[in-house]
N, C-alpha and C positions, 0 to 999 in steps of 0.2 A: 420358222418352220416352213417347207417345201410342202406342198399338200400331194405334189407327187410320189412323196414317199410317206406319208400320215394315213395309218390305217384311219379310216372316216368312210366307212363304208354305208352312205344313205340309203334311201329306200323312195319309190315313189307311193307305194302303196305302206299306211298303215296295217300290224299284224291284227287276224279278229277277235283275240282275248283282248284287247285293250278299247275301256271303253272310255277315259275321260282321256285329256285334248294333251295332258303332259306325258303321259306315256303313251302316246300313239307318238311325239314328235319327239320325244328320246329315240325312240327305235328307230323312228325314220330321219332321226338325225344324226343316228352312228354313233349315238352317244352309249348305251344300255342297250346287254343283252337278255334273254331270259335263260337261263339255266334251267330252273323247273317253280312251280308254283310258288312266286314270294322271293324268288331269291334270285338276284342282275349283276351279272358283270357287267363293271363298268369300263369303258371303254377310253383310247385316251383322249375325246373332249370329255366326255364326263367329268373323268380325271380331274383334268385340269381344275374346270370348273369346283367341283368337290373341292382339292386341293386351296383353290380361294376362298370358297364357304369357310375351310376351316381354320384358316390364317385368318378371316378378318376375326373369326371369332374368338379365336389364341388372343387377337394382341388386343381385344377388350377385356378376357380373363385375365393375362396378365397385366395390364393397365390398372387393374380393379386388386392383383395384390394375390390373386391367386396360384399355384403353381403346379405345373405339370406334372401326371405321374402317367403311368401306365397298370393298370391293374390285370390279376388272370379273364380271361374267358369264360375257364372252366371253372367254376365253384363248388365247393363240399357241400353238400344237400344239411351237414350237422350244423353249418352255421344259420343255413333259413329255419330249421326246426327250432335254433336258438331264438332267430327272431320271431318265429312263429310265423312266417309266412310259407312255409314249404305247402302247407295242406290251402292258406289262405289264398293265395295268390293264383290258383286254379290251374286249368289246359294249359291257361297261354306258355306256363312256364316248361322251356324242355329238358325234359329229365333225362339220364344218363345213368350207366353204372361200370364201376369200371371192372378189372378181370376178377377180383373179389369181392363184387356185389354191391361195392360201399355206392352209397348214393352221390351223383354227382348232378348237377346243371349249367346249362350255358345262360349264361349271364344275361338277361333283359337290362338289368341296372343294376348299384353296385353300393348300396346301403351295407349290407350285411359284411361283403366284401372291406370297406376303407372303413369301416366302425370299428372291426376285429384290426388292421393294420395299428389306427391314432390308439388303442387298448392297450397294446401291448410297449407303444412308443412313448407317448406323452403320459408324464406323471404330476407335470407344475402348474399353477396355470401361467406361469411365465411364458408356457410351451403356446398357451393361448391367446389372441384366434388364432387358427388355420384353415384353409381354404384349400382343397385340393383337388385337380379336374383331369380327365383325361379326352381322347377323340379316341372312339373306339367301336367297331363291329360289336353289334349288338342280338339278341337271338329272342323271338316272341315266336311260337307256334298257333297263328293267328288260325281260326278256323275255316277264316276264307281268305286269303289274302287276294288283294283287288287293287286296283287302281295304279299299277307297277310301284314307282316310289312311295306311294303315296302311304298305300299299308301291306307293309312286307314282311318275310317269317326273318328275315337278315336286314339289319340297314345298321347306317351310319350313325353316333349320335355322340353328342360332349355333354360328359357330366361331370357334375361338383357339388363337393360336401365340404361345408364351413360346419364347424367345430367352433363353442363360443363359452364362457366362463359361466357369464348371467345371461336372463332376457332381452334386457338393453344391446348388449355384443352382439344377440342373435338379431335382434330388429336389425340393427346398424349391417352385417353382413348382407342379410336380405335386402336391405335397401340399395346396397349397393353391388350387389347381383342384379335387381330391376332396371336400375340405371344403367349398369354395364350390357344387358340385354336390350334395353332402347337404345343404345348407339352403336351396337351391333345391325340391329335390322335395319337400322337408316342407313348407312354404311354400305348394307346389303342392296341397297334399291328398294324395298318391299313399301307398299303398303300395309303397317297394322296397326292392332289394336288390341291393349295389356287390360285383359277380363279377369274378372274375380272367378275363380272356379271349383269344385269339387277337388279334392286330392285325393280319391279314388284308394289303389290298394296301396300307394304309397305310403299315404297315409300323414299325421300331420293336422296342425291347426288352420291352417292359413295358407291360400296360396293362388297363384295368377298365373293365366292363359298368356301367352301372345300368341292370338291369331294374325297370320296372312290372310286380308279381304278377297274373297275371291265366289263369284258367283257357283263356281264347281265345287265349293268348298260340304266338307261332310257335317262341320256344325255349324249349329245357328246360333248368333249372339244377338245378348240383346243390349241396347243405346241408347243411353237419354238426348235428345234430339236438343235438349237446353242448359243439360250439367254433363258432368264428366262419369255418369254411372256407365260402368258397364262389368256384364259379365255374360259367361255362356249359360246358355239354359238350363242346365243342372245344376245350377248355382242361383240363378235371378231369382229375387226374390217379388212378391205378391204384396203389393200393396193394397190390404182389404178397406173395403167401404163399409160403413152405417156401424151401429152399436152392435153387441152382443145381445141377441132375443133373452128378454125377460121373461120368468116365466107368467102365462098368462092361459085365455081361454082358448084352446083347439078342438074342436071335437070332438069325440068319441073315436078311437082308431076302429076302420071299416074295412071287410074286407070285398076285394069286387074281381069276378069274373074275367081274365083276360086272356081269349084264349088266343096261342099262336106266337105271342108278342115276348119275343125275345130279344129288342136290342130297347133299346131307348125311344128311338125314334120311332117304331112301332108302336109303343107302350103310350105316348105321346099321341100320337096318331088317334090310338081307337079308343081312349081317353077324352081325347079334345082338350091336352094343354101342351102347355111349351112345356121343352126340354128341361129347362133352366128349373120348374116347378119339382122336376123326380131325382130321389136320391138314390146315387150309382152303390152300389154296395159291392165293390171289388175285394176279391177271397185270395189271398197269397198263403204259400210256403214258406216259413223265413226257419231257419237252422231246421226245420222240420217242425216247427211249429204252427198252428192255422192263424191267420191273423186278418182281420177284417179291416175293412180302409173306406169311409164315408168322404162320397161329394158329390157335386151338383152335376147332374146327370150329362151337362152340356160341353164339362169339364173332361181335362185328362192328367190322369195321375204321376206326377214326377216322381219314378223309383226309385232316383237316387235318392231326393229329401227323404222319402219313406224309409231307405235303407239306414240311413245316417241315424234317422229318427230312434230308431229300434236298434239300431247298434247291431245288422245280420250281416252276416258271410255274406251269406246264399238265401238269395232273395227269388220265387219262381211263382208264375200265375197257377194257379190250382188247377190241375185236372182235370178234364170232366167228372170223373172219378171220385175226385175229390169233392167238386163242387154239392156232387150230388149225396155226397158219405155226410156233410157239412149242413146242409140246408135240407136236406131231403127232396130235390125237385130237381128237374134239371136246370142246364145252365140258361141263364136270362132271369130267374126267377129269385134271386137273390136278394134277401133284405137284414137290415140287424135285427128284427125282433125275432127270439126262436130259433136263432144258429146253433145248432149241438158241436159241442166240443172247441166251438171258438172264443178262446175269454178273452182274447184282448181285441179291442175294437176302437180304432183311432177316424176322429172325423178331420178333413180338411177345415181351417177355419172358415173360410166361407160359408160355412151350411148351419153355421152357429147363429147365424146373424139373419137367419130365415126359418118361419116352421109351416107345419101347414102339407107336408112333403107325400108325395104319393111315391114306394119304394117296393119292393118287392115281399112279397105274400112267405117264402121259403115252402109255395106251396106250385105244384103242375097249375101253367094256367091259371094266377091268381096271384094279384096285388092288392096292397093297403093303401087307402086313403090317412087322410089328415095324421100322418106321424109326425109326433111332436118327439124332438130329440131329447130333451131337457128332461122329458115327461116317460119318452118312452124305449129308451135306450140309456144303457151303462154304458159309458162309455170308458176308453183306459185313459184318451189324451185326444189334445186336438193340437195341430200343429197347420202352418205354410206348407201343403202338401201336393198343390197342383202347378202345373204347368203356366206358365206365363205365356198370355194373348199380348196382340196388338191392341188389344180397348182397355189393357191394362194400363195404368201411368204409371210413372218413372217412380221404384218407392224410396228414393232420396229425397226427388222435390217434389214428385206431382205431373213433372209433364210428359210430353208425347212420348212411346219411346218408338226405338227402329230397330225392326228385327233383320239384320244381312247376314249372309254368311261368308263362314271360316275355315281358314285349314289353319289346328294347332301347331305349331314348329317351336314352339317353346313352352317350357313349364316353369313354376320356380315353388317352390314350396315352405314355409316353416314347419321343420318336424319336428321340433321341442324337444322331448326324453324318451321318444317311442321307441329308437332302435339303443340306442346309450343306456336305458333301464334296462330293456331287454337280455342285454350282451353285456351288461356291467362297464361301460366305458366312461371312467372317473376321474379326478385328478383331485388334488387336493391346493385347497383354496389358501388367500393368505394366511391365515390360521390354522393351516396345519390339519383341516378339515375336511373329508372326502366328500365331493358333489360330483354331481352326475352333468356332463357334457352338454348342451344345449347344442341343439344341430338343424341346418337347414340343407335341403339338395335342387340341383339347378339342373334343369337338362334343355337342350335342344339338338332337335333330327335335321344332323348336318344332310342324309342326304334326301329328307322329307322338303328341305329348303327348296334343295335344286329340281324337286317339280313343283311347289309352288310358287316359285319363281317364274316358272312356264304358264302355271295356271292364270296367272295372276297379268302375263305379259307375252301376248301370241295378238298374231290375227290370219287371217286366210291362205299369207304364204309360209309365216310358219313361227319361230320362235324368235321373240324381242328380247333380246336378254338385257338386263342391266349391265355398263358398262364392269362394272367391279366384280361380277361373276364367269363374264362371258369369256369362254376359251381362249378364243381370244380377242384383244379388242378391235385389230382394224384385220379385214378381207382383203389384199390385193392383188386385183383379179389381170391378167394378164391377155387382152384380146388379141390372138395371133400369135401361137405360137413358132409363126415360121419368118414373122417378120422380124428381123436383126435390130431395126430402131424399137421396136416396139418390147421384144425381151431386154433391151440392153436399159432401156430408160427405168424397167421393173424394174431389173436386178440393183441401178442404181437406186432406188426408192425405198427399195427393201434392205438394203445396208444402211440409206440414213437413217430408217424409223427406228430399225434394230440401236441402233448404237443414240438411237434419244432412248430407248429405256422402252419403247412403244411396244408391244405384244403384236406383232405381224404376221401372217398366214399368207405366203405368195402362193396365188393359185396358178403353177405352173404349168398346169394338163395339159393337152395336146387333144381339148376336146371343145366343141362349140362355144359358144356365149352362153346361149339359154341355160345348158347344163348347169354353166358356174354362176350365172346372177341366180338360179331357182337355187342352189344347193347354198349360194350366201344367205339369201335371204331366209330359208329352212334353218340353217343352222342360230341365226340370227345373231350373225357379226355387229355389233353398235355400231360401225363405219365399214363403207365401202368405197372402197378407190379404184377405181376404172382405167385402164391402161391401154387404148385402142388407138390406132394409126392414124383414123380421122380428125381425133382430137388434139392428138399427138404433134398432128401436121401444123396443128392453129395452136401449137404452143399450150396447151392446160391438159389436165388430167380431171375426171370428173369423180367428183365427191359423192358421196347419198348417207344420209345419215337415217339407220333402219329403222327410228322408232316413227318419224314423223314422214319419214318418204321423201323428205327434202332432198332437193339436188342443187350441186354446185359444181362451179368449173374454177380449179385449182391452178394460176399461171406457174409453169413449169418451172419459169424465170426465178420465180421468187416462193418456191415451193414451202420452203421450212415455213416461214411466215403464213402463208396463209392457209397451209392443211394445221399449225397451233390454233390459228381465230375458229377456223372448221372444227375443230374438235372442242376447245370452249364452250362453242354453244352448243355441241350436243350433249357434254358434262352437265353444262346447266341446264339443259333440258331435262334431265333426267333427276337434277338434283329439287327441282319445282315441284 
């Protein structure tokens, strides 16, 4: 390709709605446009790029056995009411109707969608496994959509649903979806790491993150510094210390004066103890019901555990309103003994293993001393219900762990009989016997990649792409476009790379130096090949290979040969 006729229209200035490092250098690298909040045309490096995200990721899906379809867009609102998540699955999902009212939705994912297809096809289980994916525009009505690719109301994504006889079949699929997902993102250049994680409104037993490592990333995972645990924080679990409190002697519950002291650390304060001594009594909304949540003041409550716990939709902090209809006090003053109308009240296990607790009075201006849990609270349950610290150890072995962050770009799930019971998708077994489908679904955000790709691999002048995503691989920049040796040597350069198979971009322009090394390096070509008169004179062409800044000088004489050794090692650089 001629880049004098390749729309690549860059930018020097980042746009001001963009505030992390991949879409400030999509835009300014002509790669993505913005249309309107959350949704980009993509442009044709993008493109390209895109186009290679999704190819390597084709010939892993297929590699692994599974095969291509294409599903609708649009979906019948009657089949998510079938699976029951039309009302579950909340905002995000956008809704439609068409000129008769029926209910319709643009597709997030596509459970509901290829469950009702293998229903109505497969009747054997000879028919079984199947495995079946598409790459497809995808629709989320995000409330805030932010970070351009990163979370958008429209993006890119491949998904896949394996169909399985028994549990055995469904492990073995999943296994080999994981697998087929780590030789994908190596493949891709990326640094990750496959976390144990929540599976949300998908839903499902079972299932793993791959995060892209990236300091701009939105989650935190967490790493055992010694074994191979890892999961994101809504999933890590708490490895508690010391026994379970016995019951024993605590003193007489007290109650004491506190006026003003509404957070923890106040209460602490004008108290004269650590945090760590007062128990937090957090008040939620779960289906519309009050539900009360004990732990150690110093702590913070993971809502997802809590949500899973309790099996809620709709999980929401209590109102002031509420707080105050609940405990009669205002907010800060919350404790378990004395809550009107809250009967279920679940402690973190941590606060089991301690008594002695000073918590809140449920009165204005007024806490308890020495509350004994054991002693002086019903409780409904106590479960793993807080947040995972760094002083926390790794709860596989014990040791250190490391908390870094993440951008998710892949998911994988086991969904067992969740949408297959729902929707009745069965077959009948060797025996002549009707069972229900085992199913698992796989997704990754083809084009959530292509900005953590950027996130992941930029520096000051602009984007470092991996060589197997980048638009394309070598820049050949042409200094001078009015010198005849110096066009005529390009033009020959640009036909051999072509015809090796090499992805070449001549930059033809009829515009300075600086313009084209700033706009190679922003766009971040893995190789760039320098085509000037000076060098030209002494016989070589000079090399630069973008990630490491290296330069070289390529003898003209014997070019084939040494721009191969030049490109070797910056393959192998990137493969280290």
């Amino acid at each position: 390709m001629r880049l004098s006729a390749l729309y690549m229209p860059t930018l020097k200035e980042a746009p001001a709605d963009a505030e992390v490092i991949s879409h400030k250098l999509l835009v300014r690298a002509g790669m993505i446009r913005k249309l309107t909040s959350g949704i980009y045309t993509y442009l044709p490096l993008g493109r390209r790029s895109l186009d290679k995200i999704a190819q390597i990721i084709r010939d892993e899906m297929n590699a692994a056995g599974a095969q291509e379809i294409v599903m609708p867009m649009v979906q019948p609102g009657d089949l998510w009411k079938e699976s029951g998540r039309w009302e579950a699955y909340g905002p995000e999902l956008m809704r439609i109707n068409d000129r008769h009212g029926r209910d319709y939705c643009l597709g997030p994912t596509h459970e509901e969608v290829v469950t009702d297809l293998v229903r109505g096809e497969v009747r054997s289980y000879r028919q079984l496994p199947l495995n079946l994916y598409q790459v497809q525009t995808k629709f989320r009505d995000e409330i805030r959509p932010r970070f351009g690719l990163m979370r958008g109301r429209e993006f890119i994504m491949k998904d896949a649903y394996s169909f399985d006889k028994d549990m055995p079949g469904a492990d073995a699929s999943y296994a080999s979806m994981y697998e087929a997902y780590n030789r994908a993102f190596t493949r891709l250049g990326l640094r990750f790491r496959a976390v144990q994680a929540d599976s949300g409104a998908i839903g499902g037993s079972f299932s793993h993150e791959f995060m892209v490592l990236a300091l701009t990333g939105e989650d935190t995972i967490v790493t055992c510094t010694r074994c191979e645990y890892a999961a994101n924080l809504e999933k890590a679990e708490v490895r508690y210390a010391g026994e379970i409190c016995e019951k024993g002697e605590c003193p007489p519950l007290e109650e004491v004066s506190t006026p003003g002291t509404h957070t923890v650390a106040a209460v602490a304060n004008f108290l004269g103890v650590h945090e760590e001594q007062i128990l937090k009594t957090l008040l939620y909304d779960a289906d519309g019901e009050a539900v009360a949540v004990l732990l150690r003041g110093d702590r913070e409550l993971n809502e997802i555990k809590l949500k899973n716990l309790i099996g809620a939709t709709s999980l929401e902090l209590a109102s002031p309103e509420q707080v105050t209809k609940w405990t009669g006090a205002a907010v800060g003053f919350a404790g378990p003994v004395g809550l009107l109308g809250v009967e279920r009240i679940y402690a973190d296990e941590e606060v089991l293993r301690s008594t002695n607790w000073v918590a809140g009075a449920n009165k204005d201006d007024a806490h308890v001393r020495h509350l004994d849990i054991d002693r002086d609270v019903k409780l409904t349950g106590s479960a793993d219900l807080r947040t995972v610290t760094l002083t926390d150890p790794c709860p596989a072995c014990g040791g250190p762990i490391e908390m870094p962050r993440g951008i998710e770009v892949g998911h994988v799930f086991k969904l067992g009989t969740k949408y297959s019971e729902a929707m009745g998708a069965t077959f009948l077994d060797e025996g002549g016997k009707e069972q229900l489908m085992i199913m698992g679904c796989y997704g990754i955000g083809v084009s959530r990649i292509l900005a953590a790709a950027i996130e992941q691999n930029n520096d000051e002048f602009g984007i470092v792409f991996p060589p197997s995503i980048a638009p394309y691989e070598v820049a050949l920049l042409t200094l001078g476009a009015k010198d005849e040796a110096v066009v005529a040597k390009s033009e020959e350069l640009y036909q051999l790379l072509s015809a090796k198979g090499v992805e070449v971009l001549l930059d033809d322009r009829n515009e300075r130096p600086g313009v084209k090394f700033k706009d190679a390096d922003l766009v971040g070509f893995p190789i760039q090949l320098v085509v000037g008169g000076k060098a030209l004179a002494r016989g070589v062409v000079e090399a630069k290979d973008r990630r490491t800044g290296e330069k070289t000088e390529l003898a003209v004489d014997n070019f084939e040969q040494a721009f191969d050794e030049f490109r070797s090692r910056v393959l192998d650089g990137w493969a280290l």
